[in-house]
C-alpha positions as CSV (number, residue, x, y, z in Angstrom):
1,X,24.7,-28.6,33.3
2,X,22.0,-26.0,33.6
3,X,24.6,-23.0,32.7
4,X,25.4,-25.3,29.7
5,X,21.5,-25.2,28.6
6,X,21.5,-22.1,29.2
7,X,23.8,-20.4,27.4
8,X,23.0,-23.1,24.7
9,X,19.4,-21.2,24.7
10,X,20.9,-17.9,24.6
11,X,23.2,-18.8,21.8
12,X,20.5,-19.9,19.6
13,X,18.0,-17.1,20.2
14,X,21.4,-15.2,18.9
15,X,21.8,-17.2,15.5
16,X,17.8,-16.5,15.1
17,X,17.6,-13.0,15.7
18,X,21.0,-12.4,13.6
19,X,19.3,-14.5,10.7
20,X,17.3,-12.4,9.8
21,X,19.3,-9.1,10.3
22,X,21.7,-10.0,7.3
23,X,19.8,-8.5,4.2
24,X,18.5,-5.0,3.5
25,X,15.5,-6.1,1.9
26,X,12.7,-9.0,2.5
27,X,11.8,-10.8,-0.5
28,X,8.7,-12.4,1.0
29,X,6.5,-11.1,4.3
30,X,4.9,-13.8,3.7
31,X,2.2,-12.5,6.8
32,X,4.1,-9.6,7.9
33,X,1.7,-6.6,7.2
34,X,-1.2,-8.6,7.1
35,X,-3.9,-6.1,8.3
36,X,-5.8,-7.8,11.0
37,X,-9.7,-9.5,10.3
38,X,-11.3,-6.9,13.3
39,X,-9.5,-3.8,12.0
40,X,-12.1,-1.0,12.2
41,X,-12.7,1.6,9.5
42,X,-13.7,5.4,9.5
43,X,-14.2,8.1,7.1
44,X,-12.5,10.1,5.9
45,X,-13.5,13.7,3.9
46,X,-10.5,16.6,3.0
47,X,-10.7,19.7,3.4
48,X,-12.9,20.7,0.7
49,X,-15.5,17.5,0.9
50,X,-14.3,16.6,-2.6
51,X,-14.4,12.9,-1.7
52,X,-14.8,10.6,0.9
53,X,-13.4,7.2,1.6
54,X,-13.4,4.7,4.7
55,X,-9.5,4.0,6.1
56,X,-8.4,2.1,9.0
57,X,-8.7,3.7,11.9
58,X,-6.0,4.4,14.5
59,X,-3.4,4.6,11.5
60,X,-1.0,8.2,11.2
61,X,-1.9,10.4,8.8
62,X,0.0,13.0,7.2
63,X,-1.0,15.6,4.3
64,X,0.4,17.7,2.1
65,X,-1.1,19.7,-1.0
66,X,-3.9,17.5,-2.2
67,X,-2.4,14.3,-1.1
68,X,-2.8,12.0,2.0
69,X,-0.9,9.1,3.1
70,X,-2.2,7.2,5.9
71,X,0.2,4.3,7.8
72,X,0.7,1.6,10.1
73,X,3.6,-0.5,10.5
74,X,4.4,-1.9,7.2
75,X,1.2,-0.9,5.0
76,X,0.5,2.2,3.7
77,X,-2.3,3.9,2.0
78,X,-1.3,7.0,-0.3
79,X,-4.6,9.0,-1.4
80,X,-4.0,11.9,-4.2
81,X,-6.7,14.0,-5.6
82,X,-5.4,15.6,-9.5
83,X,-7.6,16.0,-12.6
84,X,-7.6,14.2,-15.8
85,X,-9.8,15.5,-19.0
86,X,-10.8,11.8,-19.6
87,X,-10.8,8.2,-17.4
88,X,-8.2,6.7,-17.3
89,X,-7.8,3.1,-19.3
90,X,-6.1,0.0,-19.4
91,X,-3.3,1.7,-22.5
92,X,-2.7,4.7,-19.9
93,X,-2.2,2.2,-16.8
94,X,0.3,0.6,-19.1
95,X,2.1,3.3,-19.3
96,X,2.5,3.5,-16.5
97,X,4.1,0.4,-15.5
98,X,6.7,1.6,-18.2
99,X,7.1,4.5,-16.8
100,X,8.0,2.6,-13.5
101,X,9.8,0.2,-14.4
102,X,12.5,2.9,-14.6
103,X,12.7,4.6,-11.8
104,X,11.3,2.2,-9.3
105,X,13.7,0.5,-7.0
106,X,12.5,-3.7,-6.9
107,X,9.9,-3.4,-9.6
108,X,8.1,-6.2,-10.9
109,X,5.5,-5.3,-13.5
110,X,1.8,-6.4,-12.6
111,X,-1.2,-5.7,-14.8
112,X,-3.7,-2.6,-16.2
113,X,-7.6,-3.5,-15.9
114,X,-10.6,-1.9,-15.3
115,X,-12.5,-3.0,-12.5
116,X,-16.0,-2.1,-10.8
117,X,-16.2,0.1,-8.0
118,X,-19.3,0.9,-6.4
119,X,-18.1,4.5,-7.4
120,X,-18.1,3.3,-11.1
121,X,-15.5,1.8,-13.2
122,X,-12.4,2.3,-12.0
123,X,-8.4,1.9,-13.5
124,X,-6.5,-0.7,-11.4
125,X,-2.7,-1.0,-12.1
126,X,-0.8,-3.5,-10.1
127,X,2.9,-3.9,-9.4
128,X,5.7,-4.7,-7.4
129,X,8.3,-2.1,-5.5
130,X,10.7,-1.9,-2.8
131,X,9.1,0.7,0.3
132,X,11.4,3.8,1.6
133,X,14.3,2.3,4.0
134,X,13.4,1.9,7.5
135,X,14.1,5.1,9.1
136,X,15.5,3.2,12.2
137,X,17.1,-0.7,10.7
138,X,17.6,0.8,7.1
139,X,15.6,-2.7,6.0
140,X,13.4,-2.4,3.0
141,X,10.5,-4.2,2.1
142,X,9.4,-5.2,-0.9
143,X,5.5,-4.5,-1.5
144,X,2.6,-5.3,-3.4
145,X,1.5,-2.3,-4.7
146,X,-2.6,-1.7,-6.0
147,X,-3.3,1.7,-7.7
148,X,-6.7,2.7,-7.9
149,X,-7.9,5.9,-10.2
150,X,-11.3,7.0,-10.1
151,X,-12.3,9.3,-12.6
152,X,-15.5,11.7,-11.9
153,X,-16.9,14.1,-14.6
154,X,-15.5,16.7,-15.7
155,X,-12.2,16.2,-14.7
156,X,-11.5,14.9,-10.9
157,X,-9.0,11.9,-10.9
158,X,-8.6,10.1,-7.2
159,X,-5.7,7.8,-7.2
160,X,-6.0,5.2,-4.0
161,X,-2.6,3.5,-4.0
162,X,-2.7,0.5,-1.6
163,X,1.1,-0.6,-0.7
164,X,1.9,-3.7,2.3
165,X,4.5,-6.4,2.1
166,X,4.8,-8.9,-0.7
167,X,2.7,-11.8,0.7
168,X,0.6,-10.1,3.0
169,X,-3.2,-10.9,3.1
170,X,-4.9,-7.9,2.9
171,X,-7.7,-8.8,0.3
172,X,-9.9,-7.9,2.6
173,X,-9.1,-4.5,3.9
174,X,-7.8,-3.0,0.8
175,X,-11.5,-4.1,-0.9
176,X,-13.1,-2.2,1.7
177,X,-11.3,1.3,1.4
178,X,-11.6,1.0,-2.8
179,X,-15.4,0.3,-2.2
180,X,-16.0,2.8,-0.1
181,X,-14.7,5.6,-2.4
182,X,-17.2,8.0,-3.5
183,X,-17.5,11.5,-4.7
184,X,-19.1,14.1,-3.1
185,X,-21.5,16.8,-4.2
């Protein structure tokens, strides 16, 4: 009797973990990626000291040319300093959601605002979009995406693009690296 309970145990641990091996991609985290309530932040300046902006510490970093990306698990936060001759605005963000919805794999068109930033107003276009594969399971998941441009006289543009899974809660976190964005001198 107890080999029979057992390998009924065993059998539906099987069916669970082969549930949710069947799909390539996630439609809802719903949780997953949620950054946890006691993450702590640092700063962080490039080379340069063009900017500065608090990110979670602990999390990889990798740069290349003017950009940073910074991850953990499933969230991702992709830092890009360009130039623009003028801020950004809410026509331009749509645009870009046009251009996007092209050439993104599991778009979903969000909205283009402008929105108050301790560093000034600042361009916020949100969106849907599938993350790179899983170098190991192939899985992809689908993310929330939040793209933040700052735009500092005469022409410095910082885009803060803020990706985790659909459904995550990361209100919180994400608030405190796009508040924490200033320019320096």
């Amino acid at each position: 009797m107890r080999n029979i309970s057992m390998v009924a145990a065993l059998t539906a641990a099987a069916v669970l973990a082969l549930a949710g091996c069947g799909s390539n991609s996630a439609p809802d985290a719903g949780g997953a990626g949620d950054i946890p309530d006691n993450q702590a932040f640092v700063e962080y300046r490039p080379a340069g000291n063009q900017y500065a902006l608090k990110v979670p510490e602990g999390w990889a970093r990798a740069e290349s040319g003017g950009t940073v990306t910074f991850t953990d698990k499933l969230n991702t936060i992709t830092v890009a300093l360009g130039t623009a001759a003028t801020a950004p605005d809410v026509p331009a963000g749509q645009a870009e959601l046009t251009t996007l919805a092209g050439k993104t794999g599991g778009f979903t068109a969000g909205t283009a605002s402008v929105v108050q930033r301790p560093a000034g107003p600042v361009l916020l276009v949100t969106y849907r979009a599938d993350a790179p594969p899983d170098p190991v399971t192939g899985k992809v998941v689908n993310d929330d995406v939040e793209r933040y441009e700052y735009w500092h006289a005469p022409s410095g543009l910082l885009t803060v693009t803020l990706a985790g899974p659909h459904g995550a809660d990361n209100v919180d976190p994400w608030r405190t690296v796009t508040d924490s964005v200033r320019w320096l001198p």
